[in-house]
Structure formats: structure tokens, C-alpha cells
C-alpha positions in Angstrom: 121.9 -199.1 58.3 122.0 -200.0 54.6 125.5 -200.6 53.2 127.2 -198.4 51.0 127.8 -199.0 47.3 131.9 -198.0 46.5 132.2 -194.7 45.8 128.5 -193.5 46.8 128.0 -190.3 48.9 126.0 -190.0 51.8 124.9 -186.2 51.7 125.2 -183.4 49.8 127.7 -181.7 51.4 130.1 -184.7 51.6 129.8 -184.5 47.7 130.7 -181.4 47.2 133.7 -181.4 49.1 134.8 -184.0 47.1 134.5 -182.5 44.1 136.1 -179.5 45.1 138.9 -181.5 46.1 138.8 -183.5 43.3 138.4 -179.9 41.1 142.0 -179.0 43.1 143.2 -181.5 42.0 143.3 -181.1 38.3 143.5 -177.7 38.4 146.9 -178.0 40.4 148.3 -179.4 36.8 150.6 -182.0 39.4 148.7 -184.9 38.0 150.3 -187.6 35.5 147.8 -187.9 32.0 145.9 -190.9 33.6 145.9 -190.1 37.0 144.0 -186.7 35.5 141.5 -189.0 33.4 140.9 -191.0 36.6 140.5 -187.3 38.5 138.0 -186.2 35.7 135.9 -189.4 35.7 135.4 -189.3 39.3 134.4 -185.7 39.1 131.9 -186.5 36.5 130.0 -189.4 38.9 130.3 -187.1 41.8 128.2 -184.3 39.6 125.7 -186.5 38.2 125.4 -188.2 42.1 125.0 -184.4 43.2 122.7 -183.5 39.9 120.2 -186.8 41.0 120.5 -185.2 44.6 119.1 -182.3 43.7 116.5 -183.5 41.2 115.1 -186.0 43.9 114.9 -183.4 46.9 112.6 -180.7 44.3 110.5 -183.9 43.7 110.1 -183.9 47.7 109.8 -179.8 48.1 106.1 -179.3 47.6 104.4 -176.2 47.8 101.1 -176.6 49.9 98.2 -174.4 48.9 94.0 -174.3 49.8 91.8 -175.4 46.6 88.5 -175.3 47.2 88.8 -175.8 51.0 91.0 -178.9 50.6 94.9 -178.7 51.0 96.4 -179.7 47.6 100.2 -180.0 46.7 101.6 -177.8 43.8 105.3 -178.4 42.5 107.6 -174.9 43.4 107.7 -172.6 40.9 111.1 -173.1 38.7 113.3 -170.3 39.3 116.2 -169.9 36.7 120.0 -169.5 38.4 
């Protein structure tokens, strides 16, 4: 098992409860000015972690389709949220 960098998430999930809590946390307004900049920082890494996530699993979700009798991959269609 390959070890984990500090501060690197293992799934998805895991980083989104982390930012949520991390969210929480400055929205609770109980945090001291650099304990909020520390908050905000983290919650910047953990979105951009999440944001590669999600960029490198569309790279892996390939649509299969029949071209002339030969099974050829074709990227998903982009779908705006």
C-alpha cells in the first residue's frame, strides 16, 4: 500500500466531508483571524484535490460505441450543471 502524502485524501467522499466540516467551521464565525485563514486554505487544497478527482475519473468514463464494426471509445458528452 503506497504511503500517504500529509494531508492527501483517499476518496471522494472522505474529501467532501472534510470540506463540509471544514465549511462548518468558518461559517460557525467561532474561529480566531488565523485560525480562519488556516480553515480557508485547507478548504481551498481539499477543492482543488476534489476538482483533480473529478477531472481524472471523466478522463476514465468512456463511452463505448460500434464504428464501422470495430468498438471505438468516444469521450461522454459534456453536460452543463
Amino acid at each position: 500500500m503506497a504511503a500517504r502524502k500529509k494531508g492527501e485524501i483517499k476518496t471522494f467522499e472522505e474529501g467532501m466531508a472534510l470540506l463540509s466540516q471544514v465549511v462548518d467551521q468558518l461559517e460557525s464565525g467561532g474561529l480566531s483571524l488565523e485560525a480562519s485563514f488556516e480553515a480557508y486554505e485547507r478548504g481551498m487544497i481539499l477543492g482543488h484535490q476534489l476538482e483533480d478527482m473529478l477531472n481524472k475519473g471523466e478522463k476514465r468514463m468512456r463511452q463505448l460505441t460500434e464504428k464501422n464494426g470495430e468498438v471505438a471509445e468516444e469521450p461522454l458528452e459534456e453536460v452543463e450543471l
